[in-house]
N, C-alpha and C positions, 0 to 999 in steps of 0.2 A: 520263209520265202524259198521259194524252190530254185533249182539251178537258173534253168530257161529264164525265168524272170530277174537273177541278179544278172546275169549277162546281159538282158534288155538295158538293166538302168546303169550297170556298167560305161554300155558303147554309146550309150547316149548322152552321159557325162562327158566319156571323151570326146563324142563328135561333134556336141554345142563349146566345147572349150577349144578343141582344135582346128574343127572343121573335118567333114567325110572325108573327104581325099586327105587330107591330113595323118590321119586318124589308122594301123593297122591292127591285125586281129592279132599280131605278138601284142601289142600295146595293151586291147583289150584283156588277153589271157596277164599279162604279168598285174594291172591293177587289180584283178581277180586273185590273181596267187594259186593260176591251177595253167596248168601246159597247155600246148595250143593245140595238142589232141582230144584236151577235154574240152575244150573250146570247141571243135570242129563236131565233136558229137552231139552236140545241140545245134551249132548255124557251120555251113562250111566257109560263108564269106559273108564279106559287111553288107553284102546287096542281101542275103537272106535274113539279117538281122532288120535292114531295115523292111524288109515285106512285114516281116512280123508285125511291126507297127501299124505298116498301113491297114494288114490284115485287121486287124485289132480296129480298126477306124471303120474299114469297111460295114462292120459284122454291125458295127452299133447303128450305121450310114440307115443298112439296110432295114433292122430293128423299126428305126426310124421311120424308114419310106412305107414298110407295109403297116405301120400303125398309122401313117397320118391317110394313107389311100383308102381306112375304114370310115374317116371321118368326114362329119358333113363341110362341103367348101363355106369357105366365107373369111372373115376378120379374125375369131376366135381362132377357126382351125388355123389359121400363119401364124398365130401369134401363140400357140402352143408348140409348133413344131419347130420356131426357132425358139422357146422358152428350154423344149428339153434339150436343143441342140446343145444351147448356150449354157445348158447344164453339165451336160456330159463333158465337154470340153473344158468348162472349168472344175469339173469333181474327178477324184480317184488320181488326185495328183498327174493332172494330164497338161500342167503347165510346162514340160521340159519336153514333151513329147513334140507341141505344138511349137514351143522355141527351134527345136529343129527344124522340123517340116519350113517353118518360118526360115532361116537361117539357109536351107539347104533347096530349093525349088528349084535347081538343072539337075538333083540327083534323083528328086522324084519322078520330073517329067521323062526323065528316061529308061525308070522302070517300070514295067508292066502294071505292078500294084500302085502305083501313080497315077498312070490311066485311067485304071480301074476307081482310081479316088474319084478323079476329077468327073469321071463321067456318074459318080452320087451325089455330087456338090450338083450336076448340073437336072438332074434325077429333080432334087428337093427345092432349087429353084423352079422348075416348073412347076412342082405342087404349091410354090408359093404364091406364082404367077398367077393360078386361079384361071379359070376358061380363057379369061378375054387374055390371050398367048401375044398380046403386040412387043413390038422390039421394045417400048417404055417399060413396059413391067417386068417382058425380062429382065432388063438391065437392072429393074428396080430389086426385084427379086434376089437378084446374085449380089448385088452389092449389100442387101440386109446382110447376107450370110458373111461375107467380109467383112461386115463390119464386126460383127463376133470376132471374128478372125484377126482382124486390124487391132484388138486391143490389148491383143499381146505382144505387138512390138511398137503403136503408135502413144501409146503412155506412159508415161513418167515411170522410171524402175520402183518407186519408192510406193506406186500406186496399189493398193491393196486389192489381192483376185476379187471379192465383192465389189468392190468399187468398178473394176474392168467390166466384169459382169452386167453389172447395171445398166452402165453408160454405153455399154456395145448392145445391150437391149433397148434400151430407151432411142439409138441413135436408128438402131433395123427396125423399128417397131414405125417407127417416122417415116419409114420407105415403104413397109407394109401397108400403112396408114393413105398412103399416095395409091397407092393400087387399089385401094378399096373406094377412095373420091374417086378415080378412073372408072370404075362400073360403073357405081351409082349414075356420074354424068351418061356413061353409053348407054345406060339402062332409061334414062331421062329423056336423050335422044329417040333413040329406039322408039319409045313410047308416045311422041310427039308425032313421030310418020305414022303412024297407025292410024 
């Protein structure tokens, strides 16, 4: 494992156990066991360790949004594009990652790569949302994706990541499911004036 990446899972250990304001970059450098000059030659401070993260969130965010904008709209395409979300988020040990972000949401919303998050969370809801863009589907839309989101802190600690997984797809897949009877009926509609 390379430096940059022990020092990722390092500050992250400390700053789900202590909390970011809690948390300094001596703290980090001494559970590493290297000075806080080596420390500084990879991140110069905890806001640039946490971009890395969100960086790292964004790149796959993105990954995401231009794969699902090749695909044809409908029920399968929502339910692919929150299938790999809901993957990526539970694979590559990206459960301590998401504990933070969970844990820490006034440190994100005040960094630029927070922003930058929330404006692909809100990206991939509209691709969820599908044409008919009404405030229901929005809302339906963004709450699929929290619900992904919700299942790493609204379940049992003893709950197993598959099990999270599941039940956080089964639960968006139910909201997805809502936006596609929302067409069908506009499309019903629709068809009726004609």
């Amino acid at each position: 494992m390379d430096t940059r990446t022990r020092i990722q899972e390092v500050a992250l250990e400390l700053f789900t156990e202590h909390g970011y304001e809690k948390t300094s970059l001596r703290e980090v450098a001494e559970r590493l066991g290297v000075t806080k000059a080596a420390l500084y030659y990879h991140f110069k401070s905890k806001e640039e360790i946490v971009n890395s993260f969100v960086e790292d969130r964004i790149s796959v965010m993105d990954e995401l949004i231009r794969w699902a904008e090749t695909q044809q709209p409908g029920v399968e395409m929502r339910r692919a594009v929150l299938r790999r979300y809901a993957d990526d988020l539970f694979g590559k040990n990206r459960f301590p990652v998401m504990r933070f972000f969970e844990q820490n949401q006034t440190v994100l919303r005040s960094l630029p790569a927070g922003l930058q998050m929330r404006e692909r969370l809100l990206r991939v809801a509209h691709l969820l949302a599908g044409p008919d863009q009404s405030a229901e589907n929005e809302v339906r839309a963004a709450l699929a994706i929290f619900a992904v989101h919700s299942s790493f802190f609204a379940m049992r600690p003893e709950t197993s990541p598959q099990e999270r997984h599941d039940v956080a797809l089964k639960v968006a897949f139910e909201l997805l499911d809502r936006i596609a009877e929302v067409e069908a009926e506009s499309q019903k509609i629709d068809a009726g004036h004609r």
